[in-house]
C-alpha positions in Angstrom: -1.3 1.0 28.8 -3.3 -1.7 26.8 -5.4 -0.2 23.5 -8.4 -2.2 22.3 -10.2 -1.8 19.2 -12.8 -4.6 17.5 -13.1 -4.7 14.1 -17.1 -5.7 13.4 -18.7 -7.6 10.0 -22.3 -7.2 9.7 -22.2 -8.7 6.6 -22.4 -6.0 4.5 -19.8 -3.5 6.2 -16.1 -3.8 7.9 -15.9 -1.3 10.5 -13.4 -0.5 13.2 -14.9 0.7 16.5 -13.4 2.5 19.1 -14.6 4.0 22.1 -14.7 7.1 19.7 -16.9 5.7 17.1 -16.5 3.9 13.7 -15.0 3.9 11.0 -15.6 2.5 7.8 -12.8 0.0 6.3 -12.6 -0.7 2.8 -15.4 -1.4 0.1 -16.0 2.7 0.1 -13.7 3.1 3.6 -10.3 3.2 4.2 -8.0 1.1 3.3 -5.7 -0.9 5.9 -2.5 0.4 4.7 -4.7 3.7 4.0 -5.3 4.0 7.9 -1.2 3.4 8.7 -0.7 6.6 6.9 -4.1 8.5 8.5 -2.3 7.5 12.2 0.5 9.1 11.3 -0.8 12.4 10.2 -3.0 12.0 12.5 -0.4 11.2 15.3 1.8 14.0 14.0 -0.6 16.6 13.5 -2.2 16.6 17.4 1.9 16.6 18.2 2.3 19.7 16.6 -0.8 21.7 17.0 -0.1 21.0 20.7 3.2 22.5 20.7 2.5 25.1 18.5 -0.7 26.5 20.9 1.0 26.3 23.7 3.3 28.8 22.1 0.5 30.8 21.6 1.3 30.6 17.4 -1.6 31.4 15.4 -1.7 29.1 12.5 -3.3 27.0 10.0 -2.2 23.5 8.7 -2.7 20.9 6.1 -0.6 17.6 6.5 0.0 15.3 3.3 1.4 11.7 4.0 2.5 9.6 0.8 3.7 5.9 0.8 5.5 4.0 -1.6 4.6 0.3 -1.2 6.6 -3.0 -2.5 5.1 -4.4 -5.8 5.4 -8.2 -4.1 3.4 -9.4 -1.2 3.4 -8.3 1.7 2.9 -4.9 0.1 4.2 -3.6 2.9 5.5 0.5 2.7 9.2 1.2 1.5 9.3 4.9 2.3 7.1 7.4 3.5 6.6 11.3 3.5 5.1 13.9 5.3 4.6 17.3 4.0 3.5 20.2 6.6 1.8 23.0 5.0 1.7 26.1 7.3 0.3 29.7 6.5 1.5 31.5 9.5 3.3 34.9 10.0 6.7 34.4 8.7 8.3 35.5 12.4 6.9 32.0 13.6 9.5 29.6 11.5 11.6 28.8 14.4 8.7 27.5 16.0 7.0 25.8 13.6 10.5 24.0 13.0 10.6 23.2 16.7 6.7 21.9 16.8 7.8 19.4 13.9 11.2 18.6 15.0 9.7 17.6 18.5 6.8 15.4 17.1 9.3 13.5 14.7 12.0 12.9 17.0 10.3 12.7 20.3 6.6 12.6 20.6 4.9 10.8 17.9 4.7 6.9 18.4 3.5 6.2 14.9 6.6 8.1 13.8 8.6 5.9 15.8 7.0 2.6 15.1 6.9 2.8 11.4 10.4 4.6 11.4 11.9 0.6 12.2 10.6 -0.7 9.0 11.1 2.1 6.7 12.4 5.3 6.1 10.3 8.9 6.7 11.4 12.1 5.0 9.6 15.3 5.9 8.9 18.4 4.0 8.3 21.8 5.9 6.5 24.4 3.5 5.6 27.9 4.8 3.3 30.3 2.8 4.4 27.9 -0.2 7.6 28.1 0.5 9.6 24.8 1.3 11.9 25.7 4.2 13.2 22.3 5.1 13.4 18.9 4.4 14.9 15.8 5.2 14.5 12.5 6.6 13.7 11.5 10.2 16.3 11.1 12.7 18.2 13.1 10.8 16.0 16.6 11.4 18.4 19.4 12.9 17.1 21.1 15.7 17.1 24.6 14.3 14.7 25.2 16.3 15.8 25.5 19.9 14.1 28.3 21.8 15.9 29.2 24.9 
């Protein structure tokens, strides 16, 4: 499958444009490297709502991603982490580590791409408790459901 995108100066404004719409890229937008880490939350985020509704868990989420980038040029990313933020019924942690596990290690292709140029730790909090973390690859499936 072949992705397109164009990326559009009017003279005033960078924009991306997809057959979703625009967005806006620097100058008051996002940043390049900005948008690397918004596709991976992103990426990771659909993964896991996905999996998580079809197990019929109730749920709410909030995904942080944070990169540390080289000092010298390219200023390319060195490390990265995600950090899930759950409230859900305590009951549901098996899942939740399965829904997380799954996107990391099988689903999400930004995960996978970025993961061959630099490491990604994770961080699972629950009610504001952290209940793992780790880095990619490296994630134990505690999750299994039979």
């Amino acid at each position: 499958m072949v992705k397109s995108i164009q990326v559009e100066f009017d003279g005033k404004e960078l924009r991306g444009k997809t057959q979703s719409g625009y967005i806006s890229i620097g100058n008051g937008g996002f940043s390049p490297m900005d948008l690397v880490l918004v596709a991976l939350g992103g990426c990771t985020g659909i993964d896991v709502i996905t999996i998580l509704s079809k197990m019929k868990v109730e749920f709410d989420m909030n995904i942080t991603v944070k990169g540390k980038r080289r000092e010298e040029h390219p200023r390319v990313y060195e490390s990265i982490e995600i950090t899930y933020d759950f409230k859900c019924k305590e009951e549901y942690q098996r899942e939740v580590m399965r829904a997380v596990s799954l996107s990391l290690n099988k689903y999400c292709s930004v995960s996978a791409m970025l993961s061959k140029s630099c490491p990604i730790f994770y961080r699972v909090v629950i009610n504001g408790k952290e209940v793992e973390s780790g880095k990619k690859g490296q994630m134990e499936d505690k999750g299994k459901i039979p």
